[in-house]
C-alpha positions as a Markdown table, in Angstrom:
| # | Residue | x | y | z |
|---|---|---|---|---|
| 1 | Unk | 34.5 | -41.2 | 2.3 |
| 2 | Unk | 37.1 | -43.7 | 1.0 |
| 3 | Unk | 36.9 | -44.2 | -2.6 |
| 4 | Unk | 38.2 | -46.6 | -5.1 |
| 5 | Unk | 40.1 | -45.5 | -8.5 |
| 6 | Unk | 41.8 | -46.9 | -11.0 |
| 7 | Unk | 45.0 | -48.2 | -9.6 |
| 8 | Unk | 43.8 | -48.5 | -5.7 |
| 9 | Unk | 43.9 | -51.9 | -4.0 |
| 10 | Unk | 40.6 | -53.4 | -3.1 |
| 11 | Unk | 39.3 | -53.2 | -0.4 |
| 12 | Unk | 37.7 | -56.8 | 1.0 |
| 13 | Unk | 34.8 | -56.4 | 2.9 |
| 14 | Unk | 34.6 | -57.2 | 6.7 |
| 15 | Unk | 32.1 | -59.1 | 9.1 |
| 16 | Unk | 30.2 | -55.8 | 11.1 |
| 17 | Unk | 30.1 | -57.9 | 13.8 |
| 18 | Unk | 33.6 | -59.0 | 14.3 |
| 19 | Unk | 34.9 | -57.5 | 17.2 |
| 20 | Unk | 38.5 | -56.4 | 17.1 |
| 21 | Unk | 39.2 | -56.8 | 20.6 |
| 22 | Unk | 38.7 | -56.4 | 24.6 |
| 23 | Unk | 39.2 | -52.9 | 26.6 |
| 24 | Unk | 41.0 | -54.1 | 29.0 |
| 25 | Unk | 43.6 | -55.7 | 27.2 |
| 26 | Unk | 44.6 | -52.3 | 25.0 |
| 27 | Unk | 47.9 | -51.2 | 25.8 |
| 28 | Unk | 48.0 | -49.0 | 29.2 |
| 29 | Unk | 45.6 | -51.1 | 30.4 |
| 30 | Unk | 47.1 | -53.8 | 32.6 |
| 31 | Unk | 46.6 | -53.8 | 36.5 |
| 32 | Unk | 43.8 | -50.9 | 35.8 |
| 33 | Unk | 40.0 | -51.3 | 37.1 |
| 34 | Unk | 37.0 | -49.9 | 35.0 |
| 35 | Unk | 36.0 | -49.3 | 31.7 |
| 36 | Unk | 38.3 | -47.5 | 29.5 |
| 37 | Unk | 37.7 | -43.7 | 28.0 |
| 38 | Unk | 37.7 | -43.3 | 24.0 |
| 39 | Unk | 36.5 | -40.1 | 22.6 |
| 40 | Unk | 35.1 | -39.9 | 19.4 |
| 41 | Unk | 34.9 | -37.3 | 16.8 |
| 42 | Unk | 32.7 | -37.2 | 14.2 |
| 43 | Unk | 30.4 | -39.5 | 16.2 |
| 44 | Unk | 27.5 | -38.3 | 15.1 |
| 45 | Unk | 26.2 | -40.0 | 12.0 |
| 46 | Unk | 27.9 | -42.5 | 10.0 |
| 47 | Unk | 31.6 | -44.6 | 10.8 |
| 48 | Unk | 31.4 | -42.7 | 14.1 |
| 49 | Unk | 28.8 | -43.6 | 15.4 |
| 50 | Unk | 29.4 | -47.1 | 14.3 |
| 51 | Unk | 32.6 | -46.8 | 16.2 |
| 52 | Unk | 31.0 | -45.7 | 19.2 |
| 53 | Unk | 28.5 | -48.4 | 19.4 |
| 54 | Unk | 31.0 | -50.8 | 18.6 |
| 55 | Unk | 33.1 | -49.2 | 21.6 |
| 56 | Unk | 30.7 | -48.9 | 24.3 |
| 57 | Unk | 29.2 | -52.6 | 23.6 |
| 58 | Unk | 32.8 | -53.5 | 24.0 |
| 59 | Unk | 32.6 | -51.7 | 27.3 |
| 60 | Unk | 34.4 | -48.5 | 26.7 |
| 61 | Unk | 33.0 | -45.3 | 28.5 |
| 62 | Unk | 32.7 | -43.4 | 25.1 |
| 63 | Unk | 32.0 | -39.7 | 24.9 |
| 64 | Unk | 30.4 | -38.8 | 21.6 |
| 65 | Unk | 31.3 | -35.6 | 19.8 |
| 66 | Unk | 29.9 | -34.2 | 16.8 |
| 67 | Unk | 28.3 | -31.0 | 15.1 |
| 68 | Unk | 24.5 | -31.9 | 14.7 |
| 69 | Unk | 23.5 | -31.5 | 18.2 |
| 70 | Unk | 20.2 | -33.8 | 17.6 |
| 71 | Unk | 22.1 | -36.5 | 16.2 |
| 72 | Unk | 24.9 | -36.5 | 18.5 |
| 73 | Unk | 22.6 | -36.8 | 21.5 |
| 74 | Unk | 20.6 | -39.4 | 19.2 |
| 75 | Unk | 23.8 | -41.6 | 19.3 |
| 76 | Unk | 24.3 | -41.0 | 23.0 |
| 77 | Unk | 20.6 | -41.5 | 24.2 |
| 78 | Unk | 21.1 | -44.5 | 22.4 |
| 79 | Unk | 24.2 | -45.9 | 24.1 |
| 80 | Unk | 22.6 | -45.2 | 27.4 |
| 81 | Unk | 19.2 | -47.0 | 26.5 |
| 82 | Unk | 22.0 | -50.2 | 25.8 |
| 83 | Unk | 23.6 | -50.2 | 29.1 |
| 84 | Unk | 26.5 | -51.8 | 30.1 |
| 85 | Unk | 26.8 | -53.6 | 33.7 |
| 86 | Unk | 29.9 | -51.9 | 34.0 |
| 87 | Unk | 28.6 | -48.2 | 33.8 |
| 88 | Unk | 25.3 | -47.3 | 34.2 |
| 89 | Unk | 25.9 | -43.5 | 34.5 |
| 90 | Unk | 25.2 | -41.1 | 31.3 |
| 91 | Unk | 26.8 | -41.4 | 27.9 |
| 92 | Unk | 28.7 | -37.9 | 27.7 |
| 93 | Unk | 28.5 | -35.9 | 24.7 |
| 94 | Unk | 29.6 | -32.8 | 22.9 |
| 95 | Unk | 28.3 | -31.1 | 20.4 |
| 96 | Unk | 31.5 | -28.8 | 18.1 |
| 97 | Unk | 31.7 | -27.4 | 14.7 |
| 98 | Unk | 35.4 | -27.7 | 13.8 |
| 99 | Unk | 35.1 | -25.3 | 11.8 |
| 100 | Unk | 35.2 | -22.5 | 14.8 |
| 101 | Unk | 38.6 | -23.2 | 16.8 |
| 102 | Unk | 37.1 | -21.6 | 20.0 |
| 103 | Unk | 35.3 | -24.5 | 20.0 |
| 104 | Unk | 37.4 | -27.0 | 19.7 |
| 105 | Unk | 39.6 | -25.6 | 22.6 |
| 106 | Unk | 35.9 | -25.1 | 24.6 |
| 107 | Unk | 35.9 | -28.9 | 23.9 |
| 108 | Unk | 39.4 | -29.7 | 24.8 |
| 109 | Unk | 39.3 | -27.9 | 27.7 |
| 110 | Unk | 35.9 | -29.8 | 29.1 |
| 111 | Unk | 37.7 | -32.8 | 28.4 |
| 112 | Unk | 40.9 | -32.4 | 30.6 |
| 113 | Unk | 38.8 | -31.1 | 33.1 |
| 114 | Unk | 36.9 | -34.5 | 33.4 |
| 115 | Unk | 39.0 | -36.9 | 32.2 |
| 116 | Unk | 42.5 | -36.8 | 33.7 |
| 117 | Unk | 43.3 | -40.3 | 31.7 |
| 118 | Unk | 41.9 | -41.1 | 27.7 |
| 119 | Unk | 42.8 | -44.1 | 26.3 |
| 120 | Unk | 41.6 | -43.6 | 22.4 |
| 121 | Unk | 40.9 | -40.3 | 20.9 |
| 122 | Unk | 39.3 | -41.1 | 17.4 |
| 123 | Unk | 39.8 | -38.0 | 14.9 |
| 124 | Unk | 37.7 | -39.1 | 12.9 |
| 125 | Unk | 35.8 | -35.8 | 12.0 |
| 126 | Unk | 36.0 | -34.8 | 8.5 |
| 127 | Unk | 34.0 | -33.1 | 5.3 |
| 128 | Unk | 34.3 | -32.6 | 1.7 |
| 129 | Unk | 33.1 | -29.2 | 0.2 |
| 130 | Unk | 32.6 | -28.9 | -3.5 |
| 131 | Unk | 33.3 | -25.5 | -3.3 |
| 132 | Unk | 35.7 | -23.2 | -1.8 |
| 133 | Unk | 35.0 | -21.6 | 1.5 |
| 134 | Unk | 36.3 | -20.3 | 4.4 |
| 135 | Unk | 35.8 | -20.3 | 8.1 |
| 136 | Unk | 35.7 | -18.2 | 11.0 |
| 137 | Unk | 39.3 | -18.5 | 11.6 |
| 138 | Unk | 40.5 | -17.5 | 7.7 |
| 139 | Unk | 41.0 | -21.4 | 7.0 |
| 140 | Unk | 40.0 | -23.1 | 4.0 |
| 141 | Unk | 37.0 | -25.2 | 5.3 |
| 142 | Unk | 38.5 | -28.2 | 4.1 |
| 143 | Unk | 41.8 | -28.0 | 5.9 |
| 144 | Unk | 40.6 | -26.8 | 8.9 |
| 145 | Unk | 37.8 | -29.4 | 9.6 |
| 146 | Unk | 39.7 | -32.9 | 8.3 |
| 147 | Unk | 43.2 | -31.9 | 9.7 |
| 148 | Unk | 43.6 | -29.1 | 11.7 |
| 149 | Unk | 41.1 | -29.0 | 14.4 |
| 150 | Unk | 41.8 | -32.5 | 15.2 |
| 151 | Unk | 45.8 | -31.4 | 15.4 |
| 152 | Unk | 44.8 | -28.6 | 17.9 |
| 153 | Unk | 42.1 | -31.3 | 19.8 |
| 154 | Unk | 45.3 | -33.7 | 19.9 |
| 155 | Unk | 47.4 | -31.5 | 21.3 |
| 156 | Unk | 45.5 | -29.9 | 24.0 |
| 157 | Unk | 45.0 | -33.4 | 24.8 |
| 158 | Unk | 48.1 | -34.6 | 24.9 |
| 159 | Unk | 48.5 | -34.5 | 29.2 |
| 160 | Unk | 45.7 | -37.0 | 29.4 |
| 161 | Unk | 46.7 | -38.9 | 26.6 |
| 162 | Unk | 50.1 | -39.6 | 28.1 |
| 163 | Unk | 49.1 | -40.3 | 31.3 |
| 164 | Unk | 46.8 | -43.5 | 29.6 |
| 165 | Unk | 49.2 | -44.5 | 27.8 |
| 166 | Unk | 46.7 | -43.5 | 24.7 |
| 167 | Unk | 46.2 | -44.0 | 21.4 |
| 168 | Unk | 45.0 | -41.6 | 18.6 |
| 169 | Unk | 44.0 | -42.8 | 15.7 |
| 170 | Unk | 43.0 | -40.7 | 12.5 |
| 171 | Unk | 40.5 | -41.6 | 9.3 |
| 172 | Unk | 42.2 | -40.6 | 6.7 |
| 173 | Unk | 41.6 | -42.3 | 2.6 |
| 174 | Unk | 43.0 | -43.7 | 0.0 |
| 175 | Unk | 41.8 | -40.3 | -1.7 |
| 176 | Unk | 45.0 | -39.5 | -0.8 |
| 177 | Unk | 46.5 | -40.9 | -4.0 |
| 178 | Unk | 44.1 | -38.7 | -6.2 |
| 179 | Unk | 47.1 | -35.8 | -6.0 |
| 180 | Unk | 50.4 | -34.9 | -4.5 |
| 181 | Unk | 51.1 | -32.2 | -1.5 |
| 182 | Unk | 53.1 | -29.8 | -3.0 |
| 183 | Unk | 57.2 | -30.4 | -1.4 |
| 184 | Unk | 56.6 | -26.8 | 0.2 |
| 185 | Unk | 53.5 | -27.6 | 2.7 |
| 186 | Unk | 50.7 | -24.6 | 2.7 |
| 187 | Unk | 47.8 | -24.6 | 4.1 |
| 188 | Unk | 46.4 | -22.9 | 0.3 |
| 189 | Unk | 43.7 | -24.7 | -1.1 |
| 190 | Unk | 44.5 | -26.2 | -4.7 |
| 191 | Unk | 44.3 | -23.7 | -7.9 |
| 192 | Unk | 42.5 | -23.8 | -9.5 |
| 193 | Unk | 40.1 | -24.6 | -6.4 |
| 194 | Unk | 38.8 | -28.5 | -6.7 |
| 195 | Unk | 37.0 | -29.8 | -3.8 |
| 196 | Unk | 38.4 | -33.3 | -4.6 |
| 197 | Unk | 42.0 | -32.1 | -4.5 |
| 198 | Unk | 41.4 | -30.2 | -1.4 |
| 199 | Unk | 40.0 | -33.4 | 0.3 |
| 200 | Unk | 43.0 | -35.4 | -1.1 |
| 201 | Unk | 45.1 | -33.2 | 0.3 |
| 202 | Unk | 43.6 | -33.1 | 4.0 |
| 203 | Unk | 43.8 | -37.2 | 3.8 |
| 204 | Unk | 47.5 | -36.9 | 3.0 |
| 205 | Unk | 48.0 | -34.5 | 6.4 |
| 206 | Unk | 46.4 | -36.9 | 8.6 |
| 207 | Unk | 48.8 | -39.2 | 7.5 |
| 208 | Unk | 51.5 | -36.9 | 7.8 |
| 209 | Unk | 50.0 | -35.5 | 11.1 |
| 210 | Unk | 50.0 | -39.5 | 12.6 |
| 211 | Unk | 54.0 | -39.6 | 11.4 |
| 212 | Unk | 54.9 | -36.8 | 13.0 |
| 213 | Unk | 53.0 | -37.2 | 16.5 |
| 214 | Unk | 54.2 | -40.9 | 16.9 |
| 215 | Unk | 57.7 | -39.9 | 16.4 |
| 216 | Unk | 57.4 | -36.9 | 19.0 |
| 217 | Unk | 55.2 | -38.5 | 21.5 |
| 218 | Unk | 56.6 | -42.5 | 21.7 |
| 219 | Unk | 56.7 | -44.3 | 23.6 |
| 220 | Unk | 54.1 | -42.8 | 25.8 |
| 221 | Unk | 50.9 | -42.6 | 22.9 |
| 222 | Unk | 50.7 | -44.2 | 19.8 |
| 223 | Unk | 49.4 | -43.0 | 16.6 |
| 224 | Unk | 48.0 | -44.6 | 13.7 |
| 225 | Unk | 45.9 | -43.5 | 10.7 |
| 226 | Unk | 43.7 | -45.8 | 8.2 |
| 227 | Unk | 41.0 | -45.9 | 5.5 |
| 228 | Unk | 38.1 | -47.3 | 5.9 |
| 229 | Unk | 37.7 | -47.6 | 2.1 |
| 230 | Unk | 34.4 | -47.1 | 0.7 |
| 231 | Unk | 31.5 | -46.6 | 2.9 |
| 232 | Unk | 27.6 | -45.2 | 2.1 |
| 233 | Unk | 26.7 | -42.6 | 4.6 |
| 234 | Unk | 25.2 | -39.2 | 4.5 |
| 235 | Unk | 28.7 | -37.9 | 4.2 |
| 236 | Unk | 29.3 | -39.2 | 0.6 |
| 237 | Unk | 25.9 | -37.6 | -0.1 |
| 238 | Unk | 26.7 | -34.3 | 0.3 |
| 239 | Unk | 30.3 | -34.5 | -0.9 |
| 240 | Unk | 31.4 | -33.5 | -4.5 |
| 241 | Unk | 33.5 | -34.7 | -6.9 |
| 242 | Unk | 33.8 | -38.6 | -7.2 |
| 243 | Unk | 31.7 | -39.6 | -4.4 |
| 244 | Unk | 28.9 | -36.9 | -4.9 |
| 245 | Unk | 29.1 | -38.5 | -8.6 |
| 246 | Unk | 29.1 | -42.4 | -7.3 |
| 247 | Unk | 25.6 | -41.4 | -4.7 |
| 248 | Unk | 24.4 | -39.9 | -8.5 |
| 249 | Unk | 25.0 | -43.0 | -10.4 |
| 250 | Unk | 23.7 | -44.9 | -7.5 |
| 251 | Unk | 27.0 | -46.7 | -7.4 |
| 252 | Unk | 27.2 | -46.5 | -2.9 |
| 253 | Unk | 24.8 | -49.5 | -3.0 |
| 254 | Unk | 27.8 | -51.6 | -3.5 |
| 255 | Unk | 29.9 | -49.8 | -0.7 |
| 256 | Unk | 30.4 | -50.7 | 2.7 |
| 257 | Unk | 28.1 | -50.5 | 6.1 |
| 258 | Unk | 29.6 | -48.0 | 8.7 |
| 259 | Unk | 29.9 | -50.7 | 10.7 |
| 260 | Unk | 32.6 | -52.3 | 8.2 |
| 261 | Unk | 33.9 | -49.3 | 7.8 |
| 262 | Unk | 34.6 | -48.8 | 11.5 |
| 263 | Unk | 36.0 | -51.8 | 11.8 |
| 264 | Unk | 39.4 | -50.7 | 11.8 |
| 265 | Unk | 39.1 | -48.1 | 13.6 |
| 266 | Unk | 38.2 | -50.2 | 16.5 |
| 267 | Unk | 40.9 | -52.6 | 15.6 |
| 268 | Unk | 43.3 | -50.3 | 16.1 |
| 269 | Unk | 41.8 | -48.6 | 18.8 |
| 270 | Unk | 41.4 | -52.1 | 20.9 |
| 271 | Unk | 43.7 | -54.6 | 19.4 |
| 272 | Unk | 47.0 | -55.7 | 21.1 |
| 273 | Unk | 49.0 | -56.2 | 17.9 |
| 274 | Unk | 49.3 | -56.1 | 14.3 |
| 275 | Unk | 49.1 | -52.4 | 14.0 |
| 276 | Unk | 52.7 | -49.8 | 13.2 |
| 277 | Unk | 53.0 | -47.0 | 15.2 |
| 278 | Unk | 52.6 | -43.5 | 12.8 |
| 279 | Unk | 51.4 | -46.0 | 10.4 |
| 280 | Unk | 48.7 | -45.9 | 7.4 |
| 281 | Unk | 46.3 | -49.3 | 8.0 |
| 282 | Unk | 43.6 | -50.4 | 6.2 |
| 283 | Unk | 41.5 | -53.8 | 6.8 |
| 284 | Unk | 43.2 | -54.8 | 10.1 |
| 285 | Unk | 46.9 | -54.3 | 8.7 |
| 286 | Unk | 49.5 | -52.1 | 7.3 |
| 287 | Unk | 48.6 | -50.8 | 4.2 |
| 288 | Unk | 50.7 | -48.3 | 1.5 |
| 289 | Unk | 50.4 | -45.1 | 1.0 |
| 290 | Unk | 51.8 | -42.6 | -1.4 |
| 291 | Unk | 55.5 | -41.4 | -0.9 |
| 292 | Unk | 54.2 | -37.4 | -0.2 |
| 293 | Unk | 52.1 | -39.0 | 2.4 |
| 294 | Unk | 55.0 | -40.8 | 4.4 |
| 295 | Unk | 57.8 | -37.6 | 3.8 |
| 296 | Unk | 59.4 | -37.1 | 7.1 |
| 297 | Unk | 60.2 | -34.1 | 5.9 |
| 298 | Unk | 56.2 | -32.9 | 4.6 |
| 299 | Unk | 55.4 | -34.0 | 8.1 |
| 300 | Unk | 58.0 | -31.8 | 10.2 |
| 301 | Unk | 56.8 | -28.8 | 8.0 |
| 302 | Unk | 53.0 | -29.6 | 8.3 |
| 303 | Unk | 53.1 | -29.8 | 11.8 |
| 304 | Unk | 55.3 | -26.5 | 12.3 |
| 305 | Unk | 52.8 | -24.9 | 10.3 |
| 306 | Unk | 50.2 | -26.8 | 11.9 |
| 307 | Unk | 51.2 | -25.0 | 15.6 |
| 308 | Unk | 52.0 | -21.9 | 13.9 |
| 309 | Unk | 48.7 | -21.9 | 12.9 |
| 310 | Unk | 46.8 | -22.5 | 16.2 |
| 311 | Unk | 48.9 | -20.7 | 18.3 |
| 312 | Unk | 51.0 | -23.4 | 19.9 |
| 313 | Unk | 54.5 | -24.2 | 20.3 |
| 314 | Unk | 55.7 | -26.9 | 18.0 |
């Protein structure tokens, strides 16, 4: 979750209902028949799965992904009681825990299987652990769920994601601000460890990560990052540090819905302008971010480290 400090721009709240634009006018889509394909991560609960609603109304053919499996196929059961003239077949979905690599590439691998062409892939998985821990694959939780398993979904993703034309766009937070990646990129957890820091930290990689991947892959797939700003869901529940505090205090009543939230997500995922490639965005337009967030250099490193990591080329 987005928060707002000392210092941070606000944030002005948006219509839920606005829609941000038509699937068949998103770039890649001209002279093309049928609904377009976004996949969405993090889908199950919260700006996700207002996303995906917001999506598939739209017309999209949206394949929900997250790691609860009853609330992922909540969404999708959902979707497909809605219908859509268009596509009356059922909603896919996917249920991954980033925090096991095998299966994210289990996912990716599904994916290119039966989808030779996605237009949007939304990384918009993420989590905030007050806490330090560490997964499976000997990754601080932390940086392996908000940055890179969505790097290694990206990449394995990257034929049908050029052959659409695509677009990948990343949540990422004006929790960036909070503190600076060190010059020399690690994937080491603060020290001493603060979950807060190791969130602000992630948040500046996806903006780093959506730098780097525009330059590489343009023309053929655009990326873009945003924040959605403040938004109650279950996710600032469960989080420390200042939005674990702000749920406390009671503060979230004041926050946005998901549905605002989403709403540039889908703007950028839909709309035909207005957006910068490997760009940080918040409420429908450009937005700044901190200088160790838009380092060419921090983003060449972080995504060498980034392949090292997952056992890719860079």
């Amino acid at each position: 979750m987005g928060a707002r400090g000392r210092g941070l721009p606000r944030l002005r709240r948006l219509p839920a209902q606005d829609r941000p634009g038509d699937p068949r006018r998103a770039r890649g889509a001209e002279g093309l028949s049928g609904p377009r394909t976004a996949v969405v991560t993090g889908a199950s609960d919260g700006i996700g799965a207002a996303a995906a609603r917001r999506l598939h109304r739209d017309g999209w053919r949206v394949v929900v992904v997250g790691r609860s499996a009853e609330k992922t196929a909540t969404v999708a059961d959902e979707l497909e009681r809605q219908g859509h003239p268009d596509d009356h077949r059922e909603v896919e979905r996917h249920t991954v825990d980033f925090a096991r690599l095998d299966d994210v590439r289990a996912l990716a691998a599904t994916l290119a299987e039966q989808h030779r062409r996605i237009d949007v892939l939304a990384n918009n998985a993420g989590a905030s652990f007050p806490r330090r821990t560490t997964t499976v694959d000997g990754f601080e939780t932390t940086f392996q769920v908000d940055h890179l398993a969505g790097y290694l979904l990206t990449r394995l993703l990257e034929e049908p994601l050029r052959a659409a034309r695509g677009r990948v766009v990343t949540t990422s937070s004006f929790m960036h601000r909070i503190g600076p990646l060190p010059r020399r990129v690690t994937a080491d957890p603060p020290r001493p460890y603060s979950g807060m820091l190791a969130y602000s930290r992630a948040k500046t990689m996806n903006a780093l990560f959506t730098r780097e991947l525009a330059r590489r892959w343009a023309p053929d797939v655009t990326a873009t990052c945003y924040t959605p700003g403040a938004v109650a869901t279950s996710f600032g529940a469960r989080s420390g540090g200042l939005s674990g505090l702000a749920w406390k205090l009671g503060l979230s009543r004041s926050f946005r819905t998901p549905a605002q939230g989403a709403d540039t997500l889908v703007w950028l995922a839909t709309a035909a302008e207005g957006w910068r490639n490997g760009g940080f965005h918040a409420d429908r337009d450009t937005a700044p971010a901190m200088p160790w967030a838009t380092d060419d250099r921090r983003a060449r490193d972080l995504w060498q480290l980034s392949a090292d990591a997952v056992g890719l080329p860079a």
